[in-house]
C-alpha positions as CSV (number, residue, x, y, z in Angstrom):
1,X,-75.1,28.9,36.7
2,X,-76.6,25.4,35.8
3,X,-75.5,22.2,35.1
4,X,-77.8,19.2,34.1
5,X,-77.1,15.3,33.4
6,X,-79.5,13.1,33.0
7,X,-79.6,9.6,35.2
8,X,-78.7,6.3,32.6
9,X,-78.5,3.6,35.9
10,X,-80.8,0.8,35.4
11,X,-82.1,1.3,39.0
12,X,-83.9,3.9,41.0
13,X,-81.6,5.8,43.1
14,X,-81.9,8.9,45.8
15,X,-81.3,11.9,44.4
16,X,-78.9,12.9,46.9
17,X,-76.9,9.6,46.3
18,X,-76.7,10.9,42.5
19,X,-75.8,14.4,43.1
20,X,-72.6,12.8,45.5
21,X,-71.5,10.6,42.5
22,X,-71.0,13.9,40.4
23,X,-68.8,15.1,43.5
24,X,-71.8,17.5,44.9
25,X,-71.0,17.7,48.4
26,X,-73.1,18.4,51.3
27,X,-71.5,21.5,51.6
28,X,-72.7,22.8,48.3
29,X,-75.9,21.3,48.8
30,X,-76.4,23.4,51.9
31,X,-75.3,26.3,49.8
32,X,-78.1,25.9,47.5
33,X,-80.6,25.3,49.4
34,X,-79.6,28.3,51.9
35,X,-78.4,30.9,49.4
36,X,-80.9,31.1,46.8
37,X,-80.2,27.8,44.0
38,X,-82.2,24.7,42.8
39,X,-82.5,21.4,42.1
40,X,-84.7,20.1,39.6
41,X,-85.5,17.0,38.5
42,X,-87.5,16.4,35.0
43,X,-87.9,20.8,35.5
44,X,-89.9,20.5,39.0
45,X,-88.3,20.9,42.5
46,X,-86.5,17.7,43.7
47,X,-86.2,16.5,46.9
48,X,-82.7,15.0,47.8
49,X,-84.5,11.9,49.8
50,X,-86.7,11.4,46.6
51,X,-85.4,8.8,44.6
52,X,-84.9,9.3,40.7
53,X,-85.7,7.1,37.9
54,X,-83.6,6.2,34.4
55,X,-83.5,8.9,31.5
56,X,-84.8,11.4,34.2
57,X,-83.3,15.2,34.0
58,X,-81.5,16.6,37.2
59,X,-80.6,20.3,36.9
60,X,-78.6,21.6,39.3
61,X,-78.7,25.4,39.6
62,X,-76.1,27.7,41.7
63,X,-76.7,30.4,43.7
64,X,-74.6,33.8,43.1
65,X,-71.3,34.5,45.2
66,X,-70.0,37.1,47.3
67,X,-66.9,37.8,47.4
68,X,-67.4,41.0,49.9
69,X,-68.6,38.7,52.7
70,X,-65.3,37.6,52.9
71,X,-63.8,41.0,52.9
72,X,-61.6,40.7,49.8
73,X,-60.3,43.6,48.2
74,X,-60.3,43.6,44.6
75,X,-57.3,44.8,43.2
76,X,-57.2,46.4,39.3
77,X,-53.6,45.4,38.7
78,X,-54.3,44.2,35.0
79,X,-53.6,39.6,35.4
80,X,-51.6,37.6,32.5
81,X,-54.7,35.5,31.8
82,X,-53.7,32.6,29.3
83,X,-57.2,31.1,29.1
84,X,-60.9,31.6,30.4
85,X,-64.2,29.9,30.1
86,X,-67.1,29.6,31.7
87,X,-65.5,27.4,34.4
88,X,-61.6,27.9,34.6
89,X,-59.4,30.5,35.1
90,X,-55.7,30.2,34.1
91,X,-53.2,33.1,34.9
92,X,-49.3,33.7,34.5
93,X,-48.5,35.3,38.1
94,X,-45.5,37.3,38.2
95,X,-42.4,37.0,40.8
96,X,-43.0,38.9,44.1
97,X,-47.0,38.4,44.7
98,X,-48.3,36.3,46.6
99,X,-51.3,34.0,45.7
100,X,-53.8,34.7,48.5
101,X,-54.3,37.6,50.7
102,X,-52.3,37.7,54.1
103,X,-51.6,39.6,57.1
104,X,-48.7,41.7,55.1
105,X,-50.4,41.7,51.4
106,X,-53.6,42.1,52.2
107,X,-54.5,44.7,49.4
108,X,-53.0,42.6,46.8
109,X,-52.6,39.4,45.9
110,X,-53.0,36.9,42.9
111,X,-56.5,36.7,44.5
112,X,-57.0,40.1,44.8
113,X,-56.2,41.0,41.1
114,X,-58.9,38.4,40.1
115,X,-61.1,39.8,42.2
116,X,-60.8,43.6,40.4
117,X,-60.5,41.6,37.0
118,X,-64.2,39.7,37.9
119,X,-65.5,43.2,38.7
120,X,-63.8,45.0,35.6
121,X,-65.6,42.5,33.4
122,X,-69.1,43.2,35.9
123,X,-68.9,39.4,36.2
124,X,-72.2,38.5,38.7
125,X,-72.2,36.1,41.2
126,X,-68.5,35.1,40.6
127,X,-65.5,35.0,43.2
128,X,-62.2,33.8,42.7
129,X,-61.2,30.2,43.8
130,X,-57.5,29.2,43.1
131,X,-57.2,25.6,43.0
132,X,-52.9,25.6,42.5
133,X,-51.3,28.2,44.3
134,X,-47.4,29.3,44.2
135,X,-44.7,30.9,46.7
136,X,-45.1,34.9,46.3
137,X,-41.5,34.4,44.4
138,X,-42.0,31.8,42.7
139,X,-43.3,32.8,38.9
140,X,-45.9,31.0,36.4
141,X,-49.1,29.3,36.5
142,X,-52.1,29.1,38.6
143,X,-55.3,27.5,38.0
144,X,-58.5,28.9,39.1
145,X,-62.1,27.6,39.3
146,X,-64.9,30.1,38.5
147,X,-67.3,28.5,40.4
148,X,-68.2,26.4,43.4
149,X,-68.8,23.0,41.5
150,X,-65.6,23.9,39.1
151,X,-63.7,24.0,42.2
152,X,-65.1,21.2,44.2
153,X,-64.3,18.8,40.8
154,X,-60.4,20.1,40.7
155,X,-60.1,19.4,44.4
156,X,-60.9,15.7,43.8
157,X,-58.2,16.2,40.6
158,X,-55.8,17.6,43.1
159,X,-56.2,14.8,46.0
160,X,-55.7,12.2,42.9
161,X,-52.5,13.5,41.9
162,X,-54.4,14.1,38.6
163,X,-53.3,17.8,38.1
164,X,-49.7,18.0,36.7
165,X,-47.3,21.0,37.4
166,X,-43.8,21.1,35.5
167,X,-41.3,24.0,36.9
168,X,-38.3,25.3,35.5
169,X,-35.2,26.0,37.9
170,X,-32.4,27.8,38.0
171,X,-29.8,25.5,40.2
172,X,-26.3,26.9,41.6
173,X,-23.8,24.2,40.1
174,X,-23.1,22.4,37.0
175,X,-25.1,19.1,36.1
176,X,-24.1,16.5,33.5
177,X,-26.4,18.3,30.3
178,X,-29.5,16.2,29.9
179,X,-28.9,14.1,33.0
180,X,-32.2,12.6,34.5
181,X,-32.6,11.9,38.4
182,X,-35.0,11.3,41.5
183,X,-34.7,12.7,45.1
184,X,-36.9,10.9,47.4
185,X,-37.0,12.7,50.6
186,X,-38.9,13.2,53.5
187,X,-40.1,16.7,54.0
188,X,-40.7,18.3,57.8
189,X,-41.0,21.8,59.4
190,X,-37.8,23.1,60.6
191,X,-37.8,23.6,64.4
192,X,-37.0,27.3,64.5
193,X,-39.0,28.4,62.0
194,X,-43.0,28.5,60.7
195,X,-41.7,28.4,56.8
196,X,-38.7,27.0,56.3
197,X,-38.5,23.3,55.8
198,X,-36.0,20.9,55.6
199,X,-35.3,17.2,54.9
200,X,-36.6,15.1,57.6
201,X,-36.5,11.4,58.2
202,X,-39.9,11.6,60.6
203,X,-41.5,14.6,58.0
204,X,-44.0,13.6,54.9
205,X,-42.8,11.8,51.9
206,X,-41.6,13.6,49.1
207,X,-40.2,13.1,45.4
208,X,-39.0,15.2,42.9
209,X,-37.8,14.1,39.3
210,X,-35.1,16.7,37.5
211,X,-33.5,17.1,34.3
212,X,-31.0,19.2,33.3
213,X,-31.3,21.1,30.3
214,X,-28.3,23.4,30.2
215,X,-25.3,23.7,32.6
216,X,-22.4,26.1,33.1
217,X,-20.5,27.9,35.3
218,X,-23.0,30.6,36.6
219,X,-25.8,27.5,37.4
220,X,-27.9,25.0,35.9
221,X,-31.6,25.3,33.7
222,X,-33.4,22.4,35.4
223,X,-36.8,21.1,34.3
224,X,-38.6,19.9,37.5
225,X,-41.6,17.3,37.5
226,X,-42.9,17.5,41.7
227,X,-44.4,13.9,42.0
228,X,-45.6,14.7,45.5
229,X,-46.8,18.1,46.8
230,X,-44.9,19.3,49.8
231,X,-44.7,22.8,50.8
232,X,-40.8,24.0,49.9
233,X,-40.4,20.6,47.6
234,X,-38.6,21.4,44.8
235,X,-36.3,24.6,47.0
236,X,-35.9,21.9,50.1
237,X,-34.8,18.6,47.8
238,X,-32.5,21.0,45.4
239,X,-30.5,22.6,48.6
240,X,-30.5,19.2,50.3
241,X,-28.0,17.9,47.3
242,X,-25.7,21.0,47.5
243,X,-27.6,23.0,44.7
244,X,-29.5,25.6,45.8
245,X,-31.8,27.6,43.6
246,X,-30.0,30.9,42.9
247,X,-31.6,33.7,44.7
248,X,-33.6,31.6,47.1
249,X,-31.7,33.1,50.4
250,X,-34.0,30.7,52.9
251,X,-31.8,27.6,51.6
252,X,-28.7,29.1,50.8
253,X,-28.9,30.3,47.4
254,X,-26.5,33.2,46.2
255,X,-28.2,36.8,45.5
256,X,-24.9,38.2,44.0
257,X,-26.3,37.1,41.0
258,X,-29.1,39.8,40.4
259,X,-31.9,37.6,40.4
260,X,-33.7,38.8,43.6
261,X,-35.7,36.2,44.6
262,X,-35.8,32.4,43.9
263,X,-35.2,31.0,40.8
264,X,-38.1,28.9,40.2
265,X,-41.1,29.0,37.1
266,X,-44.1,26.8,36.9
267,X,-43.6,26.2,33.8
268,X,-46.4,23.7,32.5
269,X,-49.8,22.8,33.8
270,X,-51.9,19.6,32.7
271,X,-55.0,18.1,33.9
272,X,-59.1,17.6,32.6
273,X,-61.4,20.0,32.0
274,X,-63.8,19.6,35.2
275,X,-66.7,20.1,33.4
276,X,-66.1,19.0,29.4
277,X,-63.3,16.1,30.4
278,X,-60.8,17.4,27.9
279,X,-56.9,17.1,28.5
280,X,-55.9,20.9,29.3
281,X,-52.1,22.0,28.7
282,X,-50.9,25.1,29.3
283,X,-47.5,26.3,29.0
284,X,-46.1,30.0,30.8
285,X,-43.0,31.6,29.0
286,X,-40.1,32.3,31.9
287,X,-40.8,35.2,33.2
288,X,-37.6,38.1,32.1
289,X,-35.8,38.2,35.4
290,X,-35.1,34.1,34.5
291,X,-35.1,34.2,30.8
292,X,-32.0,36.8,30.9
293,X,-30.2,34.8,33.1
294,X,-30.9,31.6,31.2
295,X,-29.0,33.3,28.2
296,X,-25.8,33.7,30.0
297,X,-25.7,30.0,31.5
């Protein structure tokens, strides 16, 4: 895969210095070199101590991926793929699945199922690297970068608050309809337990904006805007003010329901194109178990 920009600054400047500015890290650089890529400047092997001059051409050049060095198992449950190009991945993951591998799923996972789709489609030199990942109950969309460079350029997105997730909730409770709010709580760990989390003076900021959309006796249609990213956010700050999600048993939502797990959608997804700089939105339907429910609110 290769990339190319040429250099417009006025001054000479190390090649290494440039390749930093377009969020190349050393990491990748080491890649490259050690795995099989290039980098060119003006065509001919470049040197990232040798210093580059204005309207000059730096290519940069990636070496294939392998996925099996990390012993991932690709799994050929078909993916909800919503878009694709050359750089991104964006997928509508289903309730009960987790994003990555682990100790109890490790056969399949969000991950996994990219994996078998990368190798259905004989897609060389490609693994799969999520950039937004979800609860294994929670439903909706998940970003993934195709490549490397993709990935390394949504990281910097994601530690700007730059990428944008909206979520859809189902809340135990009535809300006044169309009612706006903030909860601005600290998040911690919970002392007995490696998940859970709860509100916590001492623990990381957190704040969550919600909206009702529709309210009635069997629960509440919130839309969700996280502005911070804390593990549990949205679950922790709705059962701090009474109003668990329905069907998330860790915080003391109600099963009797029929929704079996959590009540929680990302909904919406916006951010740039790594690569092209174009606004991306996406947008996931509910998924059923939600959508029914929402019908009888």
């Amino acid at each position: 895969m290769k990339f190319e920009w040429r250099y417009l600054g006025e001054s000479p400047i190390k090649l290494r210095s440039f390749l930093k500015q377009q969020h190349v890290s050393r990491r990748l650089l080491a890649k490259i070199r050690h795995e099989g890529g290039q980098i060119l400047v003006d065509g001919k092997e470049g040197r990232t101590v040798d210093k580059i001059n204005k309207q000059q051409i730096v290519t940069l050049i990636l070496p294939a991926e392998h996925g099996r060095k990390t012993a991932l198992v690709p799994s050929y449950v078909p993916i909800d793929v919503l878009y694709e190009d050359r750089d991104l991945l964006v997928v509508n993951k289903p309730p009960h699945l987790t994003s990555v591998p682990s100790q109890l799923y490790r056969d399949d996972s969000l991950v996994n199922r990219v994996c078998g789709y990368y190798e259905v489609r004989n897609y060389q030199g490609l693994v799969p690297h999520i950039v937004s990942r979800l609860d294994r109950d929670t439903s909706g969309l998940v970003l993934f970068a195709k490549h490397r460079y993709a990935h390394a350029l949504l990281d910097v997105q994601m530690q700007q608050h730059e990428i944008h997730k909206q979520y859809l909730a189902l809340a135990t409770g009535c809300f006044a309809k169309q009612s706006e709010f903030d909860i601005k709580t600290s998040i911690g760990r919970a002392p007995d337990s490696l998940f859970k989390r709860q509100v916590d003076v001492n623990g990381q900021e957190a704040s969550t904006h919600f909206k009702c959309l529709k309210s009635g006796v069997l629960g509440s249609l919130l839309l969700v805007q996280p502005l911070t990213g804390r593990t549990h956010q949205i679950r922790v700050h709705c059962a701090s003010i009474g109003h668990p999600l329905l069907g998330d048993t860790m915080y003391g939502g109600d099963l009797s329901i029929g929704l079996t797990r959590q009540a929680l959608h990302c909904y919406q997804l916006r951010f740039k194109h790594p690569l092209t700089k174009k606004s991306m939105t996406f947008i996931a339907p509910l998924a059923v178990d939600m959508s029914d429910y929402t019908k009888n609110i």
